[in-house]
C-alpha positions as CSV (number, residue, x, y, z in Angstrom):
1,X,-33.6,-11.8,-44.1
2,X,-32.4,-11.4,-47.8
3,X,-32.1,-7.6,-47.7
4,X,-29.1,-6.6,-45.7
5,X,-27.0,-9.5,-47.8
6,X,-28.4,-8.3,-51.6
7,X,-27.3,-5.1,-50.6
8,X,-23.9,-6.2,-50.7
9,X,-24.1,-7.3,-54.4
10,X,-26.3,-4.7,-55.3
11,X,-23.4,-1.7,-56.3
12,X,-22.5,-4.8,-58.8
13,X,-25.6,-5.9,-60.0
14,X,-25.8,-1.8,-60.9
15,X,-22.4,-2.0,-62.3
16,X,-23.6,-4.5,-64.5
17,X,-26.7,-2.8,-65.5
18,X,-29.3,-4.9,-64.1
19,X,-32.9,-4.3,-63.4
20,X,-34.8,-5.3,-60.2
21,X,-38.2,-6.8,-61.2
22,X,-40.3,-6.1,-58.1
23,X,-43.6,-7.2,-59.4
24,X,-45.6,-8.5,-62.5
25,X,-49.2,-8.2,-61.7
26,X,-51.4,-11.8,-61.7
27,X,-47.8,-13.5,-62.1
28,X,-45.9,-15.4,-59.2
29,X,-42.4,-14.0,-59.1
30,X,-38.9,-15.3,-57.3
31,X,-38.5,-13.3,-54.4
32,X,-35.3,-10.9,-55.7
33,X,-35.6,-11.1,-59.1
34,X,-33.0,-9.1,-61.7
35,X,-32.3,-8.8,-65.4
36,X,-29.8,-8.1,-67.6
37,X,-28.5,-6.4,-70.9
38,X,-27.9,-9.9,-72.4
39,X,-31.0,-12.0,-71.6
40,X,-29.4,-13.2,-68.2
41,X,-31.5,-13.1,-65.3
42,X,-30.4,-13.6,-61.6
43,X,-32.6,-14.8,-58.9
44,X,-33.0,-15.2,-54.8
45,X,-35.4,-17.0,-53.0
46,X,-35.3,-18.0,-49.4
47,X,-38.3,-20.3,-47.6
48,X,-37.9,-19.9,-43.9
49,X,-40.3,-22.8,-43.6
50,X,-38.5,-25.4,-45.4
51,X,-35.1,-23.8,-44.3
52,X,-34.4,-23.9,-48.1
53,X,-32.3,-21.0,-50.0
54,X,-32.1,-20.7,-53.6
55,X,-29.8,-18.9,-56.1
56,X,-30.7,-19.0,-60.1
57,X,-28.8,-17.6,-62.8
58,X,-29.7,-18.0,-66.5
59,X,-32.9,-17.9,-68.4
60,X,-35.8,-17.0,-67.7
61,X,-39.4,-19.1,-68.3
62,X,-42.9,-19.5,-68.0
63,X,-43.9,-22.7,-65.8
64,X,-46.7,-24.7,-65.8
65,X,-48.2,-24.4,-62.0
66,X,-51.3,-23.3,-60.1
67,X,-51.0,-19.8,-61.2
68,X,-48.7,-18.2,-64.2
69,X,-44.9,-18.3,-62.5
70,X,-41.6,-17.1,-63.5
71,X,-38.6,-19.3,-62.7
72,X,-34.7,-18.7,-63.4
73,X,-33.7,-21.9,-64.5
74,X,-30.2,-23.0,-64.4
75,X,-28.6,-22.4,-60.6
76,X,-25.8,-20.5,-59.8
77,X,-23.7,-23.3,-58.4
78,X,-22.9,-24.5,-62.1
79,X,-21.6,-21.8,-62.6
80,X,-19.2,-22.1,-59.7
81,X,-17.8,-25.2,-61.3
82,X,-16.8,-23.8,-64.3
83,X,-14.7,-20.6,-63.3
84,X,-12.8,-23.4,-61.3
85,X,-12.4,-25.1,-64.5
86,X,-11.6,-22.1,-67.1
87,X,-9.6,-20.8,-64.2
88,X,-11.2,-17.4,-64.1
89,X,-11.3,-17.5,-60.4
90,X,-10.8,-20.3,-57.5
91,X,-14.4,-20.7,-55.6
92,X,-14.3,-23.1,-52.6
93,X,-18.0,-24.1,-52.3
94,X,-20.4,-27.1,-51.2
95,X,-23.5,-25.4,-52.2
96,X,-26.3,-27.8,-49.9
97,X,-29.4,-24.9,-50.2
98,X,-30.0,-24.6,-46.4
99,X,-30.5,-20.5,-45.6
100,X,-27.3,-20.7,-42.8
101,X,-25.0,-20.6,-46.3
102,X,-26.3,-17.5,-46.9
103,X,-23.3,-15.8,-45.9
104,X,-20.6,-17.5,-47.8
105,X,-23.0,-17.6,-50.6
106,X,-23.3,-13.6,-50.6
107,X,-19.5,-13.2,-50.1
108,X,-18.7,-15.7,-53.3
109,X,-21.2,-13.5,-55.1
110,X,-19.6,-10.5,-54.1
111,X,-16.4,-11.8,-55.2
112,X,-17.1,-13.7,-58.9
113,X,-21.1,-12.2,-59.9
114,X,-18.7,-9.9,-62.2
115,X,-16.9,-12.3,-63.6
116,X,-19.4,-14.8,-63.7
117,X,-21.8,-12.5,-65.5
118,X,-19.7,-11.3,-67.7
119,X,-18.4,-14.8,-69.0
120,X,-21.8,-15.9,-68.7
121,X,-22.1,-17.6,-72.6
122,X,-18.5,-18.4,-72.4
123,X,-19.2,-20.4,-68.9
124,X,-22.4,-22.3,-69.9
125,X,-20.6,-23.9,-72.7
126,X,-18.0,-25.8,-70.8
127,X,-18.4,-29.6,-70.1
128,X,-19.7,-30.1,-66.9
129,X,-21.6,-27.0,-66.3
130,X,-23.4,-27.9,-70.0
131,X,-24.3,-31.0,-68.7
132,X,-26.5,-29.6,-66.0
133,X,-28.3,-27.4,-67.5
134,X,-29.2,-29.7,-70.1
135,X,-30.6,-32.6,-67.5
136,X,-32.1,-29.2,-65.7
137,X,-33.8,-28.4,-68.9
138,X,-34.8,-31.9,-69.3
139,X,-35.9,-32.7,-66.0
140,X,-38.8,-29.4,-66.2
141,X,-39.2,-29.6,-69.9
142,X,-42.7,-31.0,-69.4
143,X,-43.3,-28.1,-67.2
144,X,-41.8,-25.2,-69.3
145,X,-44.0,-23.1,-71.0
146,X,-41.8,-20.5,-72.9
147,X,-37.9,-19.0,-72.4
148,X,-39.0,-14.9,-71.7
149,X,-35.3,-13.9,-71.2
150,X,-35.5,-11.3,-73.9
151,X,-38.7,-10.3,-73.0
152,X,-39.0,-6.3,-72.5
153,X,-42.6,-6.4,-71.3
154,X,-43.3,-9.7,-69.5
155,X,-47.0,-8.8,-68.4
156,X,-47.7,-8.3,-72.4
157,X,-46.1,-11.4,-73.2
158,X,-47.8,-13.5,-70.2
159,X,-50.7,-11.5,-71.0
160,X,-53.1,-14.5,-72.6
161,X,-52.1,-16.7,-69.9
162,X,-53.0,-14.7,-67.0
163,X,-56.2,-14.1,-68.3
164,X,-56.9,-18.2,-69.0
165,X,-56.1,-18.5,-65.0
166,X,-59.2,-16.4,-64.3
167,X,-61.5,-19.2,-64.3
168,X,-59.2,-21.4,-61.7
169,X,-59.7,-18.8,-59.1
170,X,-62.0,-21.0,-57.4
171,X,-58.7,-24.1,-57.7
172,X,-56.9,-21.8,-56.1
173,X,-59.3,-20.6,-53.0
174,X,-60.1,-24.7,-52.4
175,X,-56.1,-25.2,-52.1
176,X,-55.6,-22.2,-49.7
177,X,-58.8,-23.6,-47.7
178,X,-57.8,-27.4,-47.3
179,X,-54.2,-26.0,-46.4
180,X,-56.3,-24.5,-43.5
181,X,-58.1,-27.3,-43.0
182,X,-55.1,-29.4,-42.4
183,X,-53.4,-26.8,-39.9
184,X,-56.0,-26.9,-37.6
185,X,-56.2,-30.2,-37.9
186,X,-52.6,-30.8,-37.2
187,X,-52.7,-27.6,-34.3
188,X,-55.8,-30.3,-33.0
189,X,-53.6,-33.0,-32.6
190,X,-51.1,-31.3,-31.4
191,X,-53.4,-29.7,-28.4
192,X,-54.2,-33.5,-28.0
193,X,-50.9,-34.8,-27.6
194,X,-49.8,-31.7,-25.1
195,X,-53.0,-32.7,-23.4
196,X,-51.9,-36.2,-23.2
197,X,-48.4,-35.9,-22.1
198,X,-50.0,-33.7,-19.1
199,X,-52.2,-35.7,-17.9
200,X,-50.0,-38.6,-18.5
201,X,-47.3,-36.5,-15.7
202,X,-49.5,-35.9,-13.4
203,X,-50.8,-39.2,-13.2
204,X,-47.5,-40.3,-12.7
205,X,-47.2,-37.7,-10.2
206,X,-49.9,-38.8,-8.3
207,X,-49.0,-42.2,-8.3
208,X,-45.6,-41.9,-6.8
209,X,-47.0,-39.5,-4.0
210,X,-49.6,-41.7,-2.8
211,X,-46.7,-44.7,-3.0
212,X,-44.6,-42.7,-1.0
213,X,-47.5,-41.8,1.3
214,X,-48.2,-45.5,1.8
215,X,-44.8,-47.3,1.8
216,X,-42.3,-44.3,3.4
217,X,-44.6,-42.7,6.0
218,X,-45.8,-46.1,7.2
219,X,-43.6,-49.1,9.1
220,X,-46.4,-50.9,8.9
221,X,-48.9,-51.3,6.1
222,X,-51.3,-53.4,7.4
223,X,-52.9,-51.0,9.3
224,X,-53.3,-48.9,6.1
225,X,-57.1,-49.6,5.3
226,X,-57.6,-51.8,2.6
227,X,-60.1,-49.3,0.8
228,X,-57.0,-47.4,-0.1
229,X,-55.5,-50.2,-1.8
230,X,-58.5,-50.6,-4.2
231,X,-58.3,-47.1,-5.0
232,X,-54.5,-47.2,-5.8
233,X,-55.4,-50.3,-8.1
234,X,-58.5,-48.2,-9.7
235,X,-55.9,-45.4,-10.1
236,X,-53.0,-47.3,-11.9
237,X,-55.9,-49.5,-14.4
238,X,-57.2,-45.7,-15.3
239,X,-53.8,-44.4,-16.2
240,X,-52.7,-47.9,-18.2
241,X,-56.0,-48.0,-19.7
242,X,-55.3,-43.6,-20.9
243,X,-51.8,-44.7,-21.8
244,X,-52.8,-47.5,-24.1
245,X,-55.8,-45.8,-25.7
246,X,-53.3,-42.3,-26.7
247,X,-51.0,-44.8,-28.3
248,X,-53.4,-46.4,-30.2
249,X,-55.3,-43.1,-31.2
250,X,-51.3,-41.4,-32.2
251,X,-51.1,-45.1,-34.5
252,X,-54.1,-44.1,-36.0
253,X,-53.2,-40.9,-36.5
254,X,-49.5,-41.7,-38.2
255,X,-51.5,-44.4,-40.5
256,X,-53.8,-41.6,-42.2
């Protein structure tokens, strides 16, 4: 979803001599991930799941996760604040992180990465924008392991700490397998409910045929036998009794 909107930016990321990172091997890496000359490093990201869309620009670091990752760490919205303020450029934004910005994201890029690149040191010093990225700094600073944004080789410099992850492997493999667990666990429930809801409609269904049967085919009802009566009676206790019992199982369910 990323590609066809990177590739507007991409004749000026060129322009400003910056480097795709595709992959660093045993490392988790932003999605788009580009450095440059001067120790800047630009980032994309985009979860589909979480509707969530991510733009970093600034230096780059080690973090303290499941596996060795690589994170930009300031984002690119202070940035937007403070060509507005050093008047380098007039950006309308309201930057929320949901992926339908995408588009006015791209095209703000495409109209201030150059400037904002270039003034990058300039920019991070003024007021507001220096504010951020020091309560950014602060609020990871327990999770930051070490500022690579000059590294040249970054699978040298991670090297020791990819190879102290080896022995998690098996951390890692539980995770992935009680994620699993708890989608089929939630697809489970979810079969239920659907289950539920059917049986639920047809019963209700039923129901009004055999009402309509009784009560709009017949003038008179005492002649209907009084068998069928019990049986409309059985019927409506069963669907009650269904009814309360999925509403206690669903409370259950919410409370774990």
């Amino acid at each position: 979803m990323l590609d066809k909107h990177i590739r507007k930016i991409e004749p000026i990321i060129e322009e400003l001599k910056g480097k795709r990172i595709e992959k660093v091997d045993g490392v988790l890496i932003p999605e788009y991930l580009y450095s440059f000359t001067n120790g800047l490093w630009l980032s994309f990201d985009l979860d589909k799941r979480d509707n969530y869309f991510d733009v970093k620009l600034g230096r780059l670091f080690s973090l303290d996760d499941v596996m060795p990752r690589l994170i930009v760490l300031e984002s690119i919205e202070y940035y937007f604040a403070a060509v507005n303020e050093l008047k380098l450029g007039h950006i309308k934004y309201e930057f929320s992180h949901i992926s339908y910005e995408i588009e006015n994201v791209f095209e703000i890029l495409k109209n201030n990465l150059k400037t904002i690149v270039e003034n990058y040191y300039q920019l991070r010093e003024v007021g507001k924008t220096k504010v951020l990225i020091s309560k950014e700094e602060e609020r990871l600073k327990s999770y930051l392991l070490a500022d690579l944004s000059y590294s040249s080789n970054l699978e040298l410099d991670l090297k020791d700490r990819i190879e102290s992850f080896t022995s998690r492997v098996n951390k890692i493999d539980s995770n992935k397998m009680i994620k699993r667990a708890n989608k089929r666990k939630q697809l489970k429930w979810q079969l239920f409910d659907g289950i539920g809801e059917l049986i639920f409609g047809l019963g209700i269904i039923g129901i009004g045929l055999l009402c309509a049967w009784l009560f709009s085919l017949k003038k008179d009802i005492s002649n209907i036998p009084f068998e069928v009566f019990i049986m409309l009676a059985l019927v409506i206790v069963i669907i009650l009794a269904f009814i309360v019992g999925l509403i206690v199982l669903l409370v259950k369910k919410k409370k774990k």
